[in-house]
C-alpha positions, 0 to 999 in steps of 0.5 A: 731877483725879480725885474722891474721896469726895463728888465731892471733888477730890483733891489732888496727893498724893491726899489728898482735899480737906476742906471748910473750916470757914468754909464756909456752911451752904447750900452744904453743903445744896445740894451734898448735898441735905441740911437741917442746920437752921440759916440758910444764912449760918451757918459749917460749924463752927457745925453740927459743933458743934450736931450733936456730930460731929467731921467733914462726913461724920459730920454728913452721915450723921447728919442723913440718918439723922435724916431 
């Protein structure tokens, strides 16, 4: 299956995979070497709603700015 945005797999269609909203901050960390500044066992929801931003790009971007 091709990957897309952020070594993301597409779907059938094409449309590329999102990541699920339940997903655990640590695994975001790991997988984009990132630090979001919450415990790992928190939920990805959680850390688009500390950091105000609408989608995993948006926070990746933003938090690598921060730096």
């Amino acid at each position: 299956m091709p990957k897309g945005l952020d070594n993301r797999s597409r779907d059938e269609d094409g449309e590329i995979r999102h990541k699920r909203n339940d997903t655990l901050v640590r695994t975001v960390e790991a997988e984009y070497g990132v630090d979001l500044g919450l415990r790992g066992d928190a939920k990805l929801k959680t850390a688009l709603e500390r950091h105000d931003v609408p989608t995993l790009s948006k926070l990746i971007e933003k938090v690598r700015k921060e730096g």
